[in-house]
PLY file of the C-alpha trace (Angstrom):
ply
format ascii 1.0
element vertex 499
property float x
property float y
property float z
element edge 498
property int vertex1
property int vertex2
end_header
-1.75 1.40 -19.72
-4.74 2.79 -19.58
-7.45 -0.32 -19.69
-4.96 -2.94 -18.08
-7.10 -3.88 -15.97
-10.44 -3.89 -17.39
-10.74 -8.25 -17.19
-11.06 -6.99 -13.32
-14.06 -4.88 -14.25
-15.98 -7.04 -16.78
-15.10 -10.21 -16.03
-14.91 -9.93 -12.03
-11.37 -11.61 -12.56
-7.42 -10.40 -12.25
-6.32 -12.68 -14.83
-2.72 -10.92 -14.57
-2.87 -12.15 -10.88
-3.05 -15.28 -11.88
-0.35 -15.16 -14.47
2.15 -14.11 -12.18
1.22 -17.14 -9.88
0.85 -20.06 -12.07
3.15 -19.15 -15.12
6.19 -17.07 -16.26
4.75 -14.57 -19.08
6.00 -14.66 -22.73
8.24 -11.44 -23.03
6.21 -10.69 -26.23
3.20 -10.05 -24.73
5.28 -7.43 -22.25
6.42 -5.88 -25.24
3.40 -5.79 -27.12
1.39 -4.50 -23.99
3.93 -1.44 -23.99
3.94 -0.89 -27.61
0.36 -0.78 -28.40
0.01 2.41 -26.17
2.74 4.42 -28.42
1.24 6.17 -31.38
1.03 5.30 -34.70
3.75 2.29 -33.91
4.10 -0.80 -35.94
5.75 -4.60 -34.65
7.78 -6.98 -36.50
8.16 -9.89 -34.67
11.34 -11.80 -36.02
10.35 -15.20 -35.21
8.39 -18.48 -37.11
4.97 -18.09 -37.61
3.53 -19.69 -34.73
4.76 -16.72 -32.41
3.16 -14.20 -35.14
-0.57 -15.97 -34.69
0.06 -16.77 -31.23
0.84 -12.99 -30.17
-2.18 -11.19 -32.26
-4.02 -11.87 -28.91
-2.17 -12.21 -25.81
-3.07 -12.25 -22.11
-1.57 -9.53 -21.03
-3.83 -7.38 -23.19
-6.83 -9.50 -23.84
-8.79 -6.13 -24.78
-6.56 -4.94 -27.04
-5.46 -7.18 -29.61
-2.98 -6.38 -31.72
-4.19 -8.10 -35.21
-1.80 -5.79 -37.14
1.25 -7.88 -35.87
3.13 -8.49 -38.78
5.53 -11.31 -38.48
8.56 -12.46 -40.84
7.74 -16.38 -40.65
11.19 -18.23 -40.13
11.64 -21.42 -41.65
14.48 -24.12 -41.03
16.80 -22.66 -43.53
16.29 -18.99 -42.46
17.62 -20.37 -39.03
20.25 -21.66 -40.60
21.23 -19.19 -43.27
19.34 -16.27 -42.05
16.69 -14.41 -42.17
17.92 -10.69 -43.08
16.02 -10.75 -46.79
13.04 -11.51 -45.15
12.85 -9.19 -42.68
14.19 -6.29 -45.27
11.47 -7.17 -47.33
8.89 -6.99 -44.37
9.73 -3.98 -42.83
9.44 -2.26 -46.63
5.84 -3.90 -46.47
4.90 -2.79 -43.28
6.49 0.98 -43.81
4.40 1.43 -46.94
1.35 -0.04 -46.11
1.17 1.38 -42.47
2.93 4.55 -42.71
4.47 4.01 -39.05
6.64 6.33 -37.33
8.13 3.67 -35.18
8.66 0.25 -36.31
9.22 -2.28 -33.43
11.38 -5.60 -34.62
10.71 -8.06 -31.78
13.04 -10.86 -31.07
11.67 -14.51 -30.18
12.98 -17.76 -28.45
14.54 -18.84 -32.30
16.24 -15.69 -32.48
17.81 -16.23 -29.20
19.07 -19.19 -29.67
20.88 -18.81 -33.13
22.19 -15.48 -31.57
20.94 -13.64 -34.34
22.60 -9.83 -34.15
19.51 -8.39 -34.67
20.20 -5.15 -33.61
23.15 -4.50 -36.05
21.05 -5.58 -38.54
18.18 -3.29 -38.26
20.82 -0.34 -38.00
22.20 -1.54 -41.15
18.52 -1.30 -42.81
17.54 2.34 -40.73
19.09 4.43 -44.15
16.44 2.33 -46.62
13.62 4.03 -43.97
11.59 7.09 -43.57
10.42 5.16 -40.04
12.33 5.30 -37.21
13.15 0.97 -36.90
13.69 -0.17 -33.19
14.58 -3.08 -32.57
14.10 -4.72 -28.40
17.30 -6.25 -27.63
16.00 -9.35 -25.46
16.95 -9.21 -21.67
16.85 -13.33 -21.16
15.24 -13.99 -18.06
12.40 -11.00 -17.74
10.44 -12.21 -14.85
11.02 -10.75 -11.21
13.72 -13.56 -10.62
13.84 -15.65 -6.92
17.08 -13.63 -5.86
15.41 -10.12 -6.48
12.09 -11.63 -4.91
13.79 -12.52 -1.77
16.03 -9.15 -1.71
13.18 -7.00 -2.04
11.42 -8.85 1.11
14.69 -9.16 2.84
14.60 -5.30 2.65
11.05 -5.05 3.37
11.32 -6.72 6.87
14.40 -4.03 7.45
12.14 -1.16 6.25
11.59 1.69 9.15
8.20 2.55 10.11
6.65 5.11 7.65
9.30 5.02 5.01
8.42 4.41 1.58
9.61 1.29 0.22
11.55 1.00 -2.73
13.97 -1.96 -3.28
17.40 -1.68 -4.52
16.32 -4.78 -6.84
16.52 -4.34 -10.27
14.66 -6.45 -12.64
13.04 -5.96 -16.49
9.78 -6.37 -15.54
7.83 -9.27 -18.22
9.19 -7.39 -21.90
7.27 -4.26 -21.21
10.48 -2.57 -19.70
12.57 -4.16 -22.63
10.51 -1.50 -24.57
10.59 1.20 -22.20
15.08 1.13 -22.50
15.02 0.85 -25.84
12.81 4.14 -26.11
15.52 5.92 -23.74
18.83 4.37 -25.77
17.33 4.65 -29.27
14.49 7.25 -29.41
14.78 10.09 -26.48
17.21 12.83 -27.76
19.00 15.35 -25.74
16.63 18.64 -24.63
17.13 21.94 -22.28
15.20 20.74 -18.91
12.14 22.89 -18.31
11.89 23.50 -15.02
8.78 22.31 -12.82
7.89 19.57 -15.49
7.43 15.67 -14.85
6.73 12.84 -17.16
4.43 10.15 -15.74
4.80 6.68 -16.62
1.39 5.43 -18.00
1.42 1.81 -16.35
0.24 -0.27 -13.63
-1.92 2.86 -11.87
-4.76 0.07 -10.88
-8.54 0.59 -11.72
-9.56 3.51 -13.49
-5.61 4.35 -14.66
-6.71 7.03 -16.66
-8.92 8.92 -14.17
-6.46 8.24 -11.80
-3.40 10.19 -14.32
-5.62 12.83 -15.18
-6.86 13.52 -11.34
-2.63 13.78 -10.48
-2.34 16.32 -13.61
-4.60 18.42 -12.71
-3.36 18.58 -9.23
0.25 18.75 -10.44
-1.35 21.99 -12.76
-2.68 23.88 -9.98
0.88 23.43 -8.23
2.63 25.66 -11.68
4.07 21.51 -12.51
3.73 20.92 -15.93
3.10 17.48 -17.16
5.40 17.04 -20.52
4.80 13.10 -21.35
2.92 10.60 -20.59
5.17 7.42 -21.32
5.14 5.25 -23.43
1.16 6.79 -24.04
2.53 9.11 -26.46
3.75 9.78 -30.33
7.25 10.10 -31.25
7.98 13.48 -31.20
7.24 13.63 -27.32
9.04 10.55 -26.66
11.78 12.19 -28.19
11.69 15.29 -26.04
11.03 12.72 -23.18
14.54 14.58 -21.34
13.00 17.81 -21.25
11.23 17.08 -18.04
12.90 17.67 -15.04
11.60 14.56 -12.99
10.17 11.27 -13.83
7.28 9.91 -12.21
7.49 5.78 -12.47
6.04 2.75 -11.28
8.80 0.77 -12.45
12.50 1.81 -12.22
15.16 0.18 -14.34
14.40 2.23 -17.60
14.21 5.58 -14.92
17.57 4.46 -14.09
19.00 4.44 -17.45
17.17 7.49 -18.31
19.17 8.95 -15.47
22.37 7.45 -16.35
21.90 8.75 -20.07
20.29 12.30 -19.62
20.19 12.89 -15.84
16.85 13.27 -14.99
15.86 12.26 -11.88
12.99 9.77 -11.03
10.61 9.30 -8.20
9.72 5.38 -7.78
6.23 5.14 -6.73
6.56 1.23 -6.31
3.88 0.22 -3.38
1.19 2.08 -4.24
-0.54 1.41 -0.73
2.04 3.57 0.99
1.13 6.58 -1.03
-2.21 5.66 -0.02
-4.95 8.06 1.96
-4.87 11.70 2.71
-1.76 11.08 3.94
-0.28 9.68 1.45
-1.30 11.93 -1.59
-0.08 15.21 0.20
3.62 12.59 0.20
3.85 12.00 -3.23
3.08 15.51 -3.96
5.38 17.12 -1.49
8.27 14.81 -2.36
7.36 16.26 -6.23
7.40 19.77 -4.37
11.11 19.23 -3.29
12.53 17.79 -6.37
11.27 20.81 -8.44
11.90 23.49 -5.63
8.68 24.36 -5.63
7.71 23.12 -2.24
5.63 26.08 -0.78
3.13 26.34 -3.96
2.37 22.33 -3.68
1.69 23.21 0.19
-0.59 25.76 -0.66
-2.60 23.57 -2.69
-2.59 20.86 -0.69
-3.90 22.68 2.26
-6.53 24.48 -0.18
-8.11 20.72 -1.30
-7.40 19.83 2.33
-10.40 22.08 3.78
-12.59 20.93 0.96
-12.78 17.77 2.07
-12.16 17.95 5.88
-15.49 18.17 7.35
-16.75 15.32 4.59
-13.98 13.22 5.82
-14.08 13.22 9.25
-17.98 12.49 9.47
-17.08 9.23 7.72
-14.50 8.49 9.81
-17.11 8.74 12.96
-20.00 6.56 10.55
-17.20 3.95 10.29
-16.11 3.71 13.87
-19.58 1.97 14.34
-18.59 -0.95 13.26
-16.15 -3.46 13.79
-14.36 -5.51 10.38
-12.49 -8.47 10.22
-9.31 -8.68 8.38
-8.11 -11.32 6.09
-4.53 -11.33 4.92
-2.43 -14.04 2.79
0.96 -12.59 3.66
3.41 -10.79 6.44
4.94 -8.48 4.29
2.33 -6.32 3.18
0.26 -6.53 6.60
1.85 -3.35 8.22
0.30 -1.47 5.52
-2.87 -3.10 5.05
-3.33 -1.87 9.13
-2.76 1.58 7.69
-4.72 2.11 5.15
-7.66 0.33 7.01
-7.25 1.78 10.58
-5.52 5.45 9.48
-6.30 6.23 5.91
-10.14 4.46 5.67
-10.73 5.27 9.64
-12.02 0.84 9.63
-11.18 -0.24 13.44
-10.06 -3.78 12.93
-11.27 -6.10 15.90
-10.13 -9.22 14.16
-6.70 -10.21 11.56
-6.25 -14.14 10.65
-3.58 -14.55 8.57
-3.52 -17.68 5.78
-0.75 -18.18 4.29
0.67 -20.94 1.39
2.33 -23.29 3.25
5.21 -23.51 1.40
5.44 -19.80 1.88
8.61 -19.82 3.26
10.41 -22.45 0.83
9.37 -20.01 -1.75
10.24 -16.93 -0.74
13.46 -17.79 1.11
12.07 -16.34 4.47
13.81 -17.64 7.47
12.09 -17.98 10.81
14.65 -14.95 11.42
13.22 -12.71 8.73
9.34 -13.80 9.81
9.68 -12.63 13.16
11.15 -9.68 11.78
7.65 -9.27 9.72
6.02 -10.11 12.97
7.70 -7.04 14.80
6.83 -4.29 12.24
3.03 -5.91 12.70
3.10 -5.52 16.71
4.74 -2.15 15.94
2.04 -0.73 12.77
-0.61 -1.89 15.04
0.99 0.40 18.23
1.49 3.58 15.61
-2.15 3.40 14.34
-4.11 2.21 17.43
-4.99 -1.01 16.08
-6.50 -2.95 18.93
-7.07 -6.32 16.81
-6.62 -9.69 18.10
-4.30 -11.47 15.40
-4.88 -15.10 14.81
-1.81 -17.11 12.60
-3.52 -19.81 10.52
-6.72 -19.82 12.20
-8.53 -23.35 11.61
-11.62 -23.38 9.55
-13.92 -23.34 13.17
-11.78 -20.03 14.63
-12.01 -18.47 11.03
-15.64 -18.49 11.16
-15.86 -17.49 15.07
-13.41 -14.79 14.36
-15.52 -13.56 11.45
-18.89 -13.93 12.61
-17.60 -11.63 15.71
-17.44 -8.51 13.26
-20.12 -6.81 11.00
-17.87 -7.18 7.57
-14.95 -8.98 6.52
-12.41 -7.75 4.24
-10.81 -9.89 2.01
-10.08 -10.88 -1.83
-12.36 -12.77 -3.89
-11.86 -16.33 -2.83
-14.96 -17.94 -2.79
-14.78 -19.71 0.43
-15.26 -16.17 2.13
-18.93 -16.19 1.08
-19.44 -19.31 3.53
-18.56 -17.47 6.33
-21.99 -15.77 6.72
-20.75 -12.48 6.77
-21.11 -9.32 4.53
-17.97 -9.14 2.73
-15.64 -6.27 1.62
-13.51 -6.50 -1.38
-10.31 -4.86 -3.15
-10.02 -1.52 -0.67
-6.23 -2.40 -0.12
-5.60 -1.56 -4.13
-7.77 1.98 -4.27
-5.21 4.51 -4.78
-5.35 7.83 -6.09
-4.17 10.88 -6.44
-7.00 13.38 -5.22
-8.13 14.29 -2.14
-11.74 14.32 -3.44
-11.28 11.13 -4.83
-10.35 9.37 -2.24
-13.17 11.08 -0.81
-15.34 9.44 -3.13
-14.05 5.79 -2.55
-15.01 6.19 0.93
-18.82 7.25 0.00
-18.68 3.81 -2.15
-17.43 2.04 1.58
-20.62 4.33 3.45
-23.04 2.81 0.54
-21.74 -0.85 1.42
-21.43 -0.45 4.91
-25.47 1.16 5.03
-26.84 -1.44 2.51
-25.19 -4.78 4.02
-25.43 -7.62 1.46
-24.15 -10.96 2.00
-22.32 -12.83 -0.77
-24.80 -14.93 -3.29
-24.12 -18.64 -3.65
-26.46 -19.15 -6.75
-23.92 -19.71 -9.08
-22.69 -23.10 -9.78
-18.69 -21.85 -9.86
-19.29 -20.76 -5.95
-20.55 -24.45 -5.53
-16.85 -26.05 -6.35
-14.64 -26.82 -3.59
-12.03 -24.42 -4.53
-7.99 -25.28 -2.62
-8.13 -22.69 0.24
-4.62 -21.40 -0.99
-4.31 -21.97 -5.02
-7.54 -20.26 -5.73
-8.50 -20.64 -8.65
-7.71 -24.40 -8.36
-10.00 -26.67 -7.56
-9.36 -28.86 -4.25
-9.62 -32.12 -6.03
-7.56 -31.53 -8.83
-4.39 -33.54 -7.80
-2.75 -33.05 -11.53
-2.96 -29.35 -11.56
-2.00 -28.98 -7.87
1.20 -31.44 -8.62
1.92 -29.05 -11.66
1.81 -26.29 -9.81
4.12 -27.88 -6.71
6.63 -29.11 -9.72
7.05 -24.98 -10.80
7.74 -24.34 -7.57
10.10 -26.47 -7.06
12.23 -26.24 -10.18
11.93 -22.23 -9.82
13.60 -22.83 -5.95
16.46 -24.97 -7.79
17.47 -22.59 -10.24
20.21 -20.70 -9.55
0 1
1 2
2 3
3 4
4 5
5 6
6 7
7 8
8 9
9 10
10 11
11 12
12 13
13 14
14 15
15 16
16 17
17 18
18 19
19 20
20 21
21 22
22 23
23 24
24 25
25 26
26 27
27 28
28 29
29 30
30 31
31 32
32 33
33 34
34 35
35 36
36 37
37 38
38 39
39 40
40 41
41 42
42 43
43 44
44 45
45 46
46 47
47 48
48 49
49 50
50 51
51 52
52 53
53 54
54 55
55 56
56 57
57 58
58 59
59 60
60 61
61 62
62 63
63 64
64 65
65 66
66 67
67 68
68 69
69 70
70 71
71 72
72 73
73 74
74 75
75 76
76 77
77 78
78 79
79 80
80 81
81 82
82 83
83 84
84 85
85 86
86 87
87 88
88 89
89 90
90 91
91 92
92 93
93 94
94 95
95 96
96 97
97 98
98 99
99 100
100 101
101 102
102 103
103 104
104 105
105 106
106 107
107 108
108 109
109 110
110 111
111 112
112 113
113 114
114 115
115 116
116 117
117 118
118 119
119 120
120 121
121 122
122 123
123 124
124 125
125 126
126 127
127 128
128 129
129 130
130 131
131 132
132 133
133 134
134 135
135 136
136 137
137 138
138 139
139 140
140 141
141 142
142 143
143 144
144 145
145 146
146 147
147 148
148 149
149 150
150 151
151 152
152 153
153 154
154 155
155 156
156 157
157 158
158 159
159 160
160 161
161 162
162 163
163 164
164 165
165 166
166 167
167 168
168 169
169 170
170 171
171 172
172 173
173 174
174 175
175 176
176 177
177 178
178 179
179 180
180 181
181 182
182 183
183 184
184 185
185 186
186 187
187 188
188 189
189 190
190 191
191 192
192 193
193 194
194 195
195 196
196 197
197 198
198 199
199 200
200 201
201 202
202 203
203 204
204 205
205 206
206 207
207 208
208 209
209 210
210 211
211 212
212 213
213 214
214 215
215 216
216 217
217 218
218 219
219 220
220 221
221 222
222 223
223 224
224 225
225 226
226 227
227 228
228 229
229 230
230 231
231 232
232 233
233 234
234 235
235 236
236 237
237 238
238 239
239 240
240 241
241 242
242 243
243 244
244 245
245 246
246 247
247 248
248 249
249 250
250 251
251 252
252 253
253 254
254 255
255 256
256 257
257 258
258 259
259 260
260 261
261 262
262 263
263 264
264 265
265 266
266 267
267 268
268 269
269 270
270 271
271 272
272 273
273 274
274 275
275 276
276 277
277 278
278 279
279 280
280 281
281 282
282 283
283 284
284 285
285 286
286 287
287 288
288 289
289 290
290 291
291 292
292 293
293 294
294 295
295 296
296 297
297 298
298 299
299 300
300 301
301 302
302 303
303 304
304 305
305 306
306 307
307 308
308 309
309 310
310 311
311 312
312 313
313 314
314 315
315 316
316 317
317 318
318 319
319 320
320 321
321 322
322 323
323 324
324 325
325 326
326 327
327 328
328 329
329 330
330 331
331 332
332 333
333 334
334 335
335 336
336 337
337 338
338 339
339 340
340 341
341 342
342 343
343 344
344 345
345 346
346 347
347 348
348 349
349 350
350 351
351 352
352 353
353 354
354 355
355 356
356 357
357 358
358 359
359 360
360 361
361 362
362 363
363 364
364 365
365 366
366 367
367 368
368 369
369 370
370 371
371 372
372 373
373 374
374 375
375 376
376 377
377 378
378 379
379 380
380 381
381 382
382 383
383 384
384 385
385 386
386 387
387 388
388 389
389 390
390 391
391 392
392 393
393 394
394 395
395 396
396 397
397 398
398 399
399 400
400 401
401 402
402 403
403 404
404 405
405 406
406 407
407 408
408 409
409 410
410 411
411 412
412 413
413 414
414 415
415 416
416 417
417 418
418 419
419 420
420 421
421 422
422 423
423 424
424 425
425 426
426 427
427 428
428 429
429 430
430 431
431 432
432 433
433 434
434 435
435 436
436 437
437 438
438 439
439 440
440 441
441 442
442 443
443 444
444 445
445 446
446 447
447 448
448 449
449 450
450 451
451 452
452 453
453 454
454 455
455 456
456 457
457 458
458 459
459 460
460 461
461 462
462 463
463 464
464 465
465 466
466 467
467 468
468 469
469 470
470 471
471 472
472 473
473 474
474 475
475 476
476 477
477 478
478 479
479 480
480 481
481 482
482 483
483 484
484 485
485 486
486 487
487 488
488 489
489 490
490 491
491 492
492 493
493 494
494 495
495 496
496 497
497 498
């Protein structure tokens, strides 16, 4: 996904942030975000109208609209009767006015509830077509549930120091991994494995996803690796030969897993990208590549080669950095052990000062016992001993210590909440999510840090949105308003009930 997040870059705004906080995301717009990458792909969306207009422009892809949505419009007595003519007739439409080589049939809420067997119907129609039809069988529930939420941190307060986290929760991740198993069951055919080849899932790389790819490709290239898909960022002939590569490279893992079940290929889960993060952390994820292909002694070789290109750069920054001392904002436990890595190890950022805020229902929501939150506490005390982090940690510090705590340090790094500008000190934003996949560029993201950190500016208060009295925790909320607060305190509430 190439431009997910470009609302970041032009609009100074993670709109998918705030999805995932506020609201449960329409499955459709999962599927459509996966779909509109694939190649010369067309959607039917098997539902009434409404959903067809409704889904030309979703959130998920704001930038990419997808205004050739074509959708069969079902009425009261195609509920009750069905709707098979109307779809036949639709996909015949779209096929010869399009030309696709996929066609997508999406199912909706209607669909779901009249237990429409949508699936054995398309098969039925796949001899009228020249394009391959695919319909998305519908997973239900498709957001991270509360059970795998609470697994996955459950396992995260277990995990040993410098292991890479991957949870043994399973979930279909919003529609777009709805798409993603319906590519390996219905699309990917059988192939002879060439050796020392990957495919890379195109999704969820952060900023710049595409540099990002193409900087791991041509790393993966000078190692003899061969990269044989990009998925689902491709046409249908290389989805097809998907199984030909001998190792998947994925952010998310259930359609890996059935890829594995069905042709045997073997994944690597990259799921936190932080702890591939840094020097460090690169040289891991190409190493553990190294191993899985047998090919372990080239990918040293190159590593060690970009290594001494960047050594002398890199440690000179390190020394410009130690000059100053940076104060750490957190919302969250879980995370923390790794956000003291990538600052104090990876970035070389000494940390004199980490207040953590968190939402005070925290707990309630996340099924954390006081058990499981001094477990968090522990791996903190024990990150900070591994990377010589000689911080002072304050737990909810009061508006007063906040400010004394900040004000002690040259910058403060935090998100975007505007009630960091107050604080009267230059602020430092989004380091935590700068991963890639070169040495030279992470190289580069630290000459952006040396430009900040020369060139001190403190945060403008012009604008009349930094003038609202924003809710310390609910950003973007505004403190006073009651009705959208008790909204969002009813959601959470009703998603701790259900079962």
């Amino acid at each position: 996904m190439d431009q997910y997040y470009q609302d970041n870059m032009l609009l100074g705004m993670n709109i998918y942030n705030f999805l995932h906080r506020y609201a449960v995301n329409g499955k459709v717009s999962g599927n459509l975000a996966c779909i509109s990458e694939i190649k010369n792909a067309a959607v039917v969306l098997y539902s009434p109208r409404g959903c067809g207009f409704h889904y030309r422009y979703h959130a998920r892809s704001r930038n990419r609209a997808v205004y050739e949505l074509e959708c069969v419009d079902l009425r009261n007595n195609d509920v009750i009767f069905g709707g098979e003519e109307k779809l036949a007739a639709l996909l015949r439409k779209v096929e010869r006015e399009q030309q696709p080589d996929l066609i997508f049939v999406l199912p909706s809420v209607v669909s779901d509830i009249v237990n429409d067997d949508m699936e054995g119907l398309v098969h039925s129609l796949q001899p009228q077509f020249k394009a391959k039809l695919v319909p998305i069988t519908s997973q239900v529930f498709s957001h991270m549930d509360k059970s795998n939420g609470r697994k996955a941190l459950r396992e995260k307060a277990c995990q040993q120091q410098k292991q890479k986290f991957s949870s043994s929760a399973v979930y279909p991740g919003c529609g777009y991994v709805e798409v993603m198993d319906a590519l390996v069951q219905q699309v990917m055919e059988p192939q002879q494995v060439q050796p020392r080849s990957v495919n890379i899932e195109a999704f969820v790389w952060g900023f710049n996803g595409e540099d990002k790819l193409q900087g791991m490709s041509a790393m993966l290239c000078k190692m003899g690796i061969e990269v044989n898909a990009y998925l689902p960022a491709a046409d249908l002939k290389t989805i097809q030969r998907a199984p030909r590569a001998a190792l998947n490279i994925v952010r998310r893992k259930k359609w890996a897993l059935a890829m594995e079940q069905r042709f045997g290929t073997p994944f690597l889960h990259v799921a936190d990208m932080q702890e591939w993060h840094g020097l460090s952390g690169i040289g891991d994820l190409y190493r553990q590549v190294g191993e899985v292909l047998g090919c372990r002694e080239r990918v040293e070789q190159v590593l060690q080669e970009k290594y001494k290109q960047v050594e002398a750069r890199y440690q000179e920054l390190r020394r410009e950095f130690a000059k100053h001392k940076f104060c750490l904002i957190a919302h969250g436990v879980a995370m923390l052990p790794e956000s003291i890595r990538v600052y104090e190890h990876d970035y070389g950022l000494p940390l004199s000062k980490i207040c953590i805020i968190m939402n005070p229902s925290y707990q309630a929501e996340s099924g954390i016992d006081d058990a499981l939150i001094q477990k968090f506490k522990e791996r903190i005390e024990l990150a900070k001993a591994e990377y010589n982090c000689q911080a002072e940690v304050l737990w909810e510090p009061a508006e007063d210590a906040l400010r004394e705590a900040a004000q002690s340090c040259d910058f403060v790094i935090c998100n975007g909440h505007p009630r960091y500008a107050n604080l009267g000190v230059p602020l430092l934003y989004n380091l935590f999510d700068r991963s890639v996949w070169t040495y030279q560029g992470f190289i580069d993201i630290m000459e952006e840090i040396q430009q900040l950190l020369r060139r001190p500016q403190l945060v403008s208060n012009a604008l009349l949105l930094s003038k609202l009295d924003y809710d310390p925790v609910f950003y973007p909320l505004r403190q006073e308003d009651a009705d959208s607060k008790a909204a969002r305190e009813l959601f959470s509430r009703v998603w701790r009930q259900r079962k």
